[in-house]
Wavefront OBJ file of the C-alpha trace (Angstrom):
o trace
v 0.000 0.000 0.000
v 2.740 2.562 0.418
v 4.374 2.164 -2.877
v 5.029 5.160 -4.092
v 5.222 3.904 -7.824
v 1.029 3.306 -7.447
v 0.252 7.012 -6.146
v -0.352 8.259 -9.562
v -2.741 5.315 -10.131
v -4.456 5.950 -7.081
v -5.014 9.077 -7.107
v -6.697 8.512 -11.090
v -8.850 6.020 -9.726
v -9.840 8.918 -7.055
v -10.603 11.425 -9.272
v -12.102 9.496 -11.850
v -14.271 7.431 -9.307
v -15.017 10.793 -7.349
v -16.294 12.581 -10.732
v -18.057 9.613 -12.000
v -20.429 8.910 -8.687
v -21.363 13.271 -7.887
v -22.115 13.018 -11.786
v -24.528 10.510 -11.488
v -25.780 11.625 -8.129
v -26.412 15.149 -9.800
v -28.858 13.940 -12.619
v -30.164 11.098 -10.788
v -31.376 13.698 -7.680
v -32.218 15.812 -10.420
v -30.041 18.708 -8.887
v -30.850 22.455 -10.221
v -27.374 23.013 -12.238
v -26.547 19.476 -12.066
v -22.421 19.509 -13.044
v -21.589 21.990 -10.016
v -21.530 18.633 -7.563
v -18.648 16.861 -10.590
v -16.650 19.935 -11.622
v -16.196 20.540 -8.052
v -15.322 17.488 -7.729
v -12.835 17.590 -10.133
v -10.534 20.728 -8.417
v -11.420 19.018 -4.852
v -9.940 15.670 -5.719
v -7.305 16.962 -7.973
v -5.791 19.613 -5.868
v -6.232 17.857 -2.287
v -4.512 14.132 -1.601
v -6.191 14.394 1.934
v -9.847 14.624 2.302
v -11.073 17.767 4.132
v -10.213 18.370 7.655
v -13.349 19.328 10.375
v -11.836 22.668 10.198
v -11.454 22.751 6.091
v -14.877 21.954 6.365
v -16.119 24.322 8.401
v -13.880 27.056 6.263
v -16.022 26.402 3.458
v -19.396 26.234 4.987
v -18.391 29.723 6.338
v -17.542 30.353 2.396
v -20.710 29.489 1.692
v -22.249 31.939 3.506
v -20.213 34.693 2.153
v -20.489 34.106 -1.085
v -24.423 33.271 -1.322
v -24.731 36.508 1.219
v -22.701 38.964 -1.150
v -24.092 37.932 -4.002
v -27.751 38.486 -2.847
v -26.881 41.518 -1.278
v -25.782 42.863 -4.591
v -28.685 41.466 -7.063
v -30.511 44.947 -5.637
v -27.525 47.117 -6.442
v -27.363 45.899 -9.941
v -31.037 46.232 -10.591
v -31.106 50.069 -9.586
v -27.246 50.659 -9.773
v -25.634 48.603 -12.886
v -22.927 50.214 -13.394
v -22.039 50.026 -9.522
v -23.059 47.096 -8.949
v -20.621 45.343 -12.110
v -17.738 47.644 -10.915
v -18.118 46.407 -7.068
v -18.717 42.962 -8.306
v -15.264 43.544 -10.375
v -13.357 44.498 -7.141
v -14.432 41.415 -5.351
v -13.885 38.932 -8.012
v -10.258 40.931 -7.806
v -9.893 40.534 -4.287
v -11.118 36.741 -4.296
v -8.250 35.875 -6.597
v -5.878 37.979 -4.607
v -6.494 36.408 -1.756
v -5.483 32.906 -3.799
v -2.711 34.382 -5.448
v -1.186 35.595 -1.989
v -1.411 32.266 -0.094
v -5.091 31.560 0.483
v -6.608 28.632 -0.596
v -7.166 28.322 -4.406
v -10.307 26.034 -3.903
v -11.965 28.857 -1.214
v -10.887 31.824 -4.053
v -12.384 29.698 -7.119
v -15.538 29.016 -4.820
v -15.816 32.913 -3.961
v -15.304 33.670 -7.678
v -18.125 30.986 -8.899
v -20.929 31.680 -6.295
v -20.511 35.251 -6.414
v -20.885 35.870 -9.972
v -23.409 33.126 -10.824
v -25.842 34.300 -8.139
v -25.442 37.783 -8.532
v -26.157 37.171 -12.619
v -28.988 35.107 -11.831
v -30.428 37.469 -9.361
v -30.787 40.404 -11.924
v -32.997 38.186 -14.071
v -35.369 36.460 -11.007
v -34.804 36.751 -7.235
v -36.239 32.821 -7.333
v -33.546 32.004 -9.464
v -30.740 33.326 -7.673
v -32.057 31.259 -4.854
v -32.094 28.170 -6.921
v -28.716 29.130 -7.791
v -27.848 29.189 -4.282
v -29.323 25.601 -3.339
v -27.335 23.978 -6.564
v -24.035 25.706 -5.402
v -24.701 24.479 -1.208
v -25.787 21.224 -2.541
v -23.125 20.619 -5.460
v -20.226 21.708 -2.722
v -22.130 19.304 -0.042
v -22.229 16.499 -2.596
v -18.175 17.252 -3.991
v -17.123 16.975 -0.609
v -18.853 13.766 0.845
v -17.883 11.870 -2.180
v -14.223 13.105 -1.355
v -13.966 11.810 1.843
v -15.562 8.593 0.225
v -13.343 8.265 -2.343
v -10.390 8.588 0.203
v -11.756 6.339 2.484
v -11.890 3.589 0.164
v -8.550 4.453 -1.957
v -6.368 6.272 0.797
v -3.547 7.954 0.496
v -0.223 6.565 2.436
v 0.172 7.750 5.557
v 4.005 8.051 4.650
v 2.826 10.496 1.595
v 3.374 14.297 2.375
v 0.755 16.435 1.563
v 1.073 18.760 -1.778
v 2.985 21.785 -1.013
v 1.263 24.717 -1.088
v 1.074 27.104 -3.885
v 4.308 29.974 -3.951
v 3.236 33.345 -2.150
v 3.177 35.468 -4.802
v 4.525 39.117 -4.527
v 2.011 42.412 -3.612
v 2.702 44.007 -7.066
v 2.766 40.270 -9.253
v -0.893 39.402 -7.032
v -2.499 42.271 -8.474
v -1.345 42.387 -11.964
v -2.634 38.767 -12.112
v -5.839 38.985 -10.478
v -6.587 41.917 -12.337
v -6.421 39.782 -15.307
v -7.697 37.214 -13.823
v -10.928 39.285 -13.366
v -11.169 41.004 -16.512
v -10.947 37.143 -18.361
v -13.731 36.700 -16.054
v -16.101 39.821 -16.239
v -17.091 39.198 -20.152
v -18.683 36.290 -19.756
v -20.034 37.464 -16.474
v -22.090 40.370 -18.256
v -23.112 38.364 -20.936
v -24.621 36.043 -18.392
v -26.533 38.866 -17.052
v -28.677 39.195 -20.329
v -29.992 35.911 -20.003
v -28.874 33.978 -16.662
v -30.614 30.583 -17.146
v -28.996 30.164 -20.804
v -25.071 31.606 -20.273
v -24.507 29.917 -16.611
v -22.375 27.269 -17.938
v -20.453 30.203 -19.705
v -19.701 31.819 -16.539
v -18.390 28.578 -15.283
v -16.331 28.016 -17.910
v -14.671 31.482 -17.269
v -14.047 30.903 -13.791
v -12.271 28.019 -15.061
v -10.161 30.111 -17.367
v -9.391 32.685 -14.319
v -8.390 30.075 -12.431
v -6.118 28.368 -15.103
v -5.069 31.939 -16.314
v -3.429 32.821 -12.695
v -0.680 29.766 -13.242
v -0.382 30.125 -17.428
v 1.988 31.885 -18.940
v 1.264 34.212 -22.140
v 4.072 31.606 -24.345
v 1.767 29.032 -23.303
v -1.502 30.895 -23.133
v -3.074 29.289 -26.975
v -1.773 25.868 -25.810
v -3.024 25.611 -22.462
v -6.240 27.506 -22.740
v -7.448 27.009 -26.259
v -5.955 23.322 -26.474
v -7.560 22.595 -23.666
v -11.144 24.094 -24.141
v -10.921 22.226 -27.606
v -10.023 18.857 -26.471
v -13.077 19.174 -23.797
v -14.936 19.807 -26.669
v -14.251 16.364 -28.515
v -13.681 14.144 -24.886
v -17.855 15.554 -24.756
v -18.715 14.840 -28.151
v -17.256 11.446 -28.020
v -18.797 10.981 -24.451
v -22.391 12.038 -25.886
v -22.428 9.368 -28.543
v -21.032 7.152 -26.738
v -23.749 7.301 -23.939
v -25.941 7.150 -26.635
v -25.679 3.277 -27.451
v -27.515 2.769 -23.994
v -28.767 5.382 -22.443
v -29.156 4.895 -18.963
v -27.961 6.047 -15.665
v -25.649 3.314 -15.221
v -24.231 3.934 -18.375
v -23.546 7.580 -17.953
v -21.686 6.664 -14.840
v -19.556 3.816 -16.598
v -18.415 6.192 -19.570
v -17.560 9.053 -16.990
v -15.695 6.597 -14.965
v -14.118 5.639 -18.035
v -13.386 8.776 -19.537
v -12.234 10.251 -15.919
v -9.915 7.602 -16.164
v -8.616 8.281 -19.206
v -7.760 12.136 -18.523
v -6.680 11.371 -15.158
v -4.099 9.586 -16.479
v -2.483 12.258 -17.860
v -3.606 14.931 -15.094
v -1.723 12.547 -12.336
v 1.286 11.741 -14.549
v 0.409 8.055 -15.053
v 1.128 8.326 -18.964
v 3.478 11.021 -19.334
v 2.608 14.166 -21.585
v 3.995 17.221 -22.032
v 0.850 18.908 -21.472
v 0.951 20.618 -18.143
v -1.793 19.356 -15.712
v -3.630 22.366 -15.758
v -4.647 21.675 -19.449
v -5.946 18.119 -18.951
v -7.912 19.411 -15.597
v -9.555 22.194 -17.953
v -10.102 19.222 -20.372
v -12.027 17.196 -17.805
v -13.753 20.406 -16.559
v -14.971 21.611 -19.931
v -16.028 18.548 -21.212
v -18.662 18.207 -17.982
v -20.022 21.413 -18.137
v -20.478 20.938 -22.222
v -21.727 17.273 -21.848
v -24.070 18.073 -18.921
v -25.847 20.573 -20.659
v -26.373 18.395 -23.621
v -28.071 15.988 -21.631
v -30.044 18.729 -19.681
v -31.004 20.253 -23.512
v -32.219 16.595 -24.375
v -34.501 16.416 -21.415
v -36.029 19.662 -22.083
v -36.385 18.374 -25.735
v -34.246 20.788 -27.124
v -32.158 20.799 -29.984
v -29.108 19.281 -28.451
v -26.508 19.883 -31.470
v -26.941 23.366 -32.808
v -27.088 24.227 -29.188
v -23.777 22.748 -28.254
v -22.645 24.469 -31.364
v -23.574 27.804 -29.799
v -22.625 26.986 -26.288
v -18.491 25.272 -27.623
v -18.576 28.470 -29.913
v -18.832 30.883 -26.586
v -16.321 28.528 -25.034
v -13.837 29.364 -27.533
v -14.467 33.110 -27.547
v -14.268 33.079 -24.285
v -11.009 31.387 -24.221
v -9.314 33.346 -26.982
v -10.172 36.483 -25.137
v -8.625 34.626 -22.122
v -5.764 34.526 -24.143
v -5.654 37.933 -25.653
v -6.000 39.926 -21.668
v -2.584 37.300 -21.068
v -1.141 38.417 -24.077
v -1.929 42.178 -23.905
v -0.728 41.853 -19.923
v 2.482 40.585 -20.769
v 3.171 42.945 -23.604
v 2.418 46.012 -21.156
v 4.781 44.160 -18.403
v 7.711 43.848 -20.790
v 7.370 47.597 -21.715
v 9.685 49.604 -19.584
l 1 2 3 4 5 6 7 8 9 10 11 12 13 14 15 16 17 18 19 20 21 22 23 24 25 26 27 28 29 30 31 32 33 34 35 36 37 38 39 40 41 42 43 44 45 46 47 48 49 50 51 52 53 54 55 56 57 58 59 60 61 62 63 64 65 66 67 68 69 70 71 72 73 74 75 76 77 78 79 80 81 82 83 84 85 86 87 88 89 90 91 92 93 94 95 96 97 98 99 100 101 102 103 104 105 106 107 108 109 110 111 112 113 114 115 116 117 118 119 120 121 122 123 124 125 126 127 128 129 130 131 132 133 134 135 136 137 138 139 140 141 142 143 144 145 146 147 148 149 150 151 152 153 154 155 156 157 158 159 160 161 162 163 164 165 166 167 168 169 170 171 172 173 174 175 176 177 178 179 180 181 182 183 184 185 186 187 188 189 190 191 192 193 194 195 196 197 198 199 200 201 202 203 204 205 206 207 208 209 210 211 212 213 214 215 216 217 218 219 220 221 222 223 224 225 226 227 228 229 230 231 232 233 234 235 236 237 238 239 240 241 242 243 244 245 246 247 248 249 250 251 252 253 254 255 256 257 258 259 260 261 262 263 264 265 266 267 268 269 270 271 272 273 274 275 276 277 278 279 280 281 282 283 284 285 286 287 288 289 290 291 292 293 294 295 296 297 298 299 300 301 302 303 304 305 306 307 308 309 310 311 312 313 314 315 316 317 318 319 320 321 322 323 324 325 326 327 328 329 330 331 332 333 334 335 336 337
């Protein structure tokens, strides 16, 4: 058990295992937004090789609270005040990612930056809805981490293993040239959302992906990373989606996510070696939920499942080569003296 050779394995199994049973959990309970509960998931059990401690768990329920508190509190602000309430929403998202970027914890910030921007979007359009939103987010996190500590339980780390160190301290002046970008790659699709809440949410969760990702990429390795990756989520959710197809049932849906968690996770935890970073196969595995859940959401609802998804990857890859374009123009104006 305390090979060290098998970690990488182990870990797969986690996160594949992990993604696979909050995935099927989601539609089966019929969750409001039902790939919250997986993509959570997915940064939980990638980033962490210890479940959550009592107090890590009482950290985020206080998170929780924050983030569905601020974001209610502004919905009024916005509907009276716009252009207040986008430019105070603009200085928290800032100050959630500095507080990542300057030792916090990355899963707290990305939590902060998702709850505060999907409520407060779905707030402007229905108070109800921002409440739903709220109930998807509590649940989804609820869900993410109980299946966590499951997973662990039944493929544990070593005891001998250290835990991952912790992410560099970045520098005052480096923080807040890189959350400001960070924001601005997030705001976009954040006021797009606003127009129609219920239609763009998975678009704002795709861009809190890309802040996240665009706080560790560089600008050389912006198009690789960030457009790669979108596009590769992309196919992995085609290919999932007609795959699923052959039988479609629940058990199935869990199988081929087990199978395609599996596969990425392979490359995420080093198991076949790539010279991808693992940032670009987690915003694979990320992407490809968010795109494949709300095919199957669009089939439900009878809607037409492929010209949508041809809409919704289109707006994935906008957003990203904007992503792309703020690292870009942010490295340009850092190199000029």
């Amino acid at each position: 058990m305390d090979d060290p050779l098998r970690l990488p394995s182990r870990r797969t199994l986690r996160v594949a295992t992990g993604t696979a049973v909050c995935l099927s959990i989601s539609f089966a309970l019929d969750l409001p937004i039902p790939v919250v509960a997986p993509v959570f998931a997915v940064f939980l059990l990638a980033t962490q090789n210890r479940p959550l401690s009592f107090k890590a768990g009482v950290a985020f329920a206080v998170v929780v609270a924050l983030t569905t508190g601020s974001g209610l509190l502004i919905v009024p602000l916005l509907r009276h005040y716009a252009f207040a309430g986008v430019m105070l929403v603009g200085l928290m998202l800032f100050l959630a990612f500095c507080y990542g970027l300057r030792g916090g914890n990355t899963l707290v910030s990305t939590f902060l930056v998702a709850g505060l921007t999907m409520i407060s979007a779905a707030g402007t359009a229905d108070f109800q809805l921002a409440v739903t939103v709220v109930g998807a987010l509590v649940k989804g996190l609820l869900l993410a981490v109980l299946v966590s500590a499951l997973t662990h339980l039944l493929c544990p780390e070593p005891v001998s293993t250290p835990q991952k160190p912790a992410a560099p301290v970045t520098s005052d002046g480096q923080a807040m040239r890189i959350a400001l970008r960070a924001m601005l790659v997030v705001m976009p699709a954040y006021l797009l959302a606003m127009t129609d809440p219920a239609s763009y949410m998975p678009i704002i969760m795709k861009s809190v992906s890309l802040g996240r990702q665009s706080c560790t990429t560089t600008a050389r390795s912006a198009a690789r990373d960030l457009i790669g990756s979108t596009l590769l989520g992309g196919l992995l959710a085609i290919a999932f989606w007609f795959a699923l197809r052959l039988f479609v049932n629940l058990w199935m849906f869990f199988l081929w996510m087990l199978l395609f968690g599996l596969l990425v996770g392979r490359k995420l935890n080093g198991v076949s070696r790539t010279r991808y970073s693992p940032g670009f196969w987690l915003n694979s595995l990320v992407t490809m939920i968010i795109l494949l859940g709300q095919s199957v959401q669009d089939s439900v609802a009878g809607k037409d499942v492929y010209s949508a998804f041809v809409v919704r990857l289109g707006l994935f890859v906008a957003v990203t080569v904007y992503a792309c374009l703020m690292l870009l123009i942010f490295e340009q104006r850092r190199r000029v003296p």
